[in-house]
N, C-alpha and C positions, 0 to 999 in steps of 0.2 A: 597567459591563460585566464588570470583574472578578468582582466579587461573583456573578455570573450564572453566569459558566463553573464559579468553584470550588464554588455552592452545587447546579449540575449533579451536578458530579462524586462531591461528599460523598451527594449524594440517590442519585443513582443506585446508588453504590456499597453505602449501606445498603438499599435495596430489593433489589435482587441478593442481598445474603446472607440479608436477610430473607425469600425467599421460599427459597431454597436450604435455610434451617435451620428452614423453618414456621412461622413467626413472622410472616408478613404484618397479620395483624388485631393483632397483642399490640402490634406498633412503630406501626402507624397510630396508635393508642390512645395511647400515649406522647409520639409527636411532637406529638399534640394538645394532653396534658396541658401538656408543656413548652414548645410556643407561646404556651399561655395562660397559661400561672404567668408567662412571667418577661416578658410583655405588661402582665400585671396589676399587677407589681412591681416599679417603679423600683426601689427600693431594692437589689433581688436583679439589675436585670440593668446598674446602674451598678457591683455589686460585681464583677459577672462579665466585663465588658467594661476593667474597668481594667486598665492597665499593670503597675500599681505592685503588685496582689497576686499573690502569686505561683503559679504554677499548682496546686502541691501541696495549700495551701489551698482554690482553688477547686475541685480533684476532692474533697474532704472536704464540701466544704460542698453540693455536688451529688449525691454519694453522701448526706447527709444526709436534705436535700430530697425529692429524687426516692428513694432506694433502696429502701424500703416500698414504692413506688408504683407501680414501670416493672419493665422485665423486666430482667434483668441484661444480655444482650446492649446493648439500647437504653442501658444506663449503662456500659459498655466502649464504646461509641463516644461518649458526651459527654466519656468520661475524654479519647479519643482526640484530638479536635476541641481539647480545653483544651487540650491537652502541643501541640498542633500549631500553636495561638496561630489556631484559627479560630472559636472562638464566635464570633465578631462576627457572625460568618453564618450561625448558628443560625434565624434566622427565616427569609430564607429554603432555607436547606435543608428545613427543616421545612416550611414553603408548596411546593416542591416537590416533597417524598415525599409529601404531600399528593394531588398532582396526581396524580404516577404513579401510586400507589393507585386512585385515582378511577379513571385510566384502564385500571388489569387489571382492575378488579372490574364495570369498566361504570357508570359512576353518572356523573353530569352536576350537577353543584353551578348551583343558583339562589340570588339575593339577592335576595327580596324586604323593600320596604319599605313601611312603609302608617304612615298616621298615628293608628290603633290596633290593639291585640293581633286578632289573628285569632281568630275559634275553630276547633276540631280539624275540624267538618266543610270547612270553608272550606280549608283546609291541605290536605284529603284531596282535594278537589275539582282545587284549584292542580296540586298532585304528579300528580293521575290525567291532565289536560289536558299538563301538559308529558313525562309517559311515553309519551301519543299523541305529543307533537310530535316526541322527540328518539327515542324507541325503546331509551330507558336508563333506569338506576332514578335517581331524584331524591334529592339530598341538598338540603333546604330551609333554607335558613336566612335567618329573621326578623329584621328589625329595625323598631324603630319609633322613625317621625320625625315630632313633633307638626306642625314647619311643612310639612310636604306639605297640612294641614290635612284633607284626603279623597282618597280612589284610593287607587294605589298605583303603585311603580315596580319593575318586573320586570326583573333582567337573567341573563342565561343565556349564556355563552362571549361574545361579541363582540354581543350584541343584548340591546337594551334597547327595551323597551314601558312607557310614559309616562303614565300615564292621571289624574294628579295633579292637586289644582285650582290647589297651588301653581306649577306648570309651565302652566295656561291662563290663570291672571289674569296670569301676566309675558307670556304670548303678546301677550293682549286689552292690558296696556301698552305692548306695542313699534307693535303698530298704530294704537292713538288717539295713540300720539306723534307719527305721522307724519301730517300738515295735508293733507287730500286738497281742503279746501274753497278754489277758488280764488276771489277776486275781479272783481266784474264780468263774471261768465258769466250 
């Protein structure tokens, strides 16, 4: 619950200056980046969440990383977060400004998964269906999971639509588990 209110607090307070100083699209872009870098990166996010190194370090080595990459604002508030001993909540702050973003710009984030790659009309088709449903633009995002075996499974805010064969053959299990044939009828 902690982690909640203070990763509120850091998002909210970087979207607020980010949209104040024009910089809304440049820090979405960023906080993306450095969700997935250091996701992608044991290495990079055991060095950044230790104790024992010491802050100074870790804003060199994050000005390193990131500083080619992100906008200078977005790396004055990683400095900031390190000296403050809050990285640890770098992910979700960043799944947060995340959100807020989504939510000024209008956009409604789907997970679709299927048990293979879609092609681009299929995706085009998906996105136009849920722009009718939600009346927002679509941020899509694909994954693919072989044991669904066929379908797919759509979730969008709080609703999920299931159409999977992996999810009908545990259905068709749970039902033949159950003995409906009684004796001597």
């Amino acid at each position: 619950m902690k982690n909640v209110r203070i990763a509120n607090r850091y998002s909210k307070a970087l979207f607020s200056l980010s949209i104040e100083l024009n910089l809304i699209d440049d820090v979405k872009n960023d906080m993306s980046l450095i969700s997935k870098t250091i996701a992608e990166s044991r290495e990079l996010k055991r060095f950044l969440l230790s104790p024992v190194n010491k802050d100074e370090k870790k804003v060199k080595i994050v000005n390193k990383i990131f500083g080619p990459h992100i906008n200078k604002f977005t790396l004055s508030f990683l400095g900031i977060i390190i000296h403050k001993r809050r990285f640890v909540y770098i992910d979700y702050i960043a799944e947060e400004f995340l959100n807020l973003y989504r939510n000024y710009k209008n956009i409604k984030f789907a997970y679709f998964q299927t048990a293979s790659a879609l092609d681009e009309d299929s995706k085009e088709k998906i996105i136009n269906i849920l722009k009718d449903f939600t009346h927002k633009e679509i941020e899509l995002y694909e994954e693919i999971k072989k044991e669904l075996i066929g379908g797919f499974i759509l979730k969008v805010d709080d609703y999920q639509y299931d159409t999977s064969i992996k999810t009908k053959l545990l259905k068709l299990t749970k039902e033949f588990s159950v003995n409906t044939y009684e004796k001597g009828l």
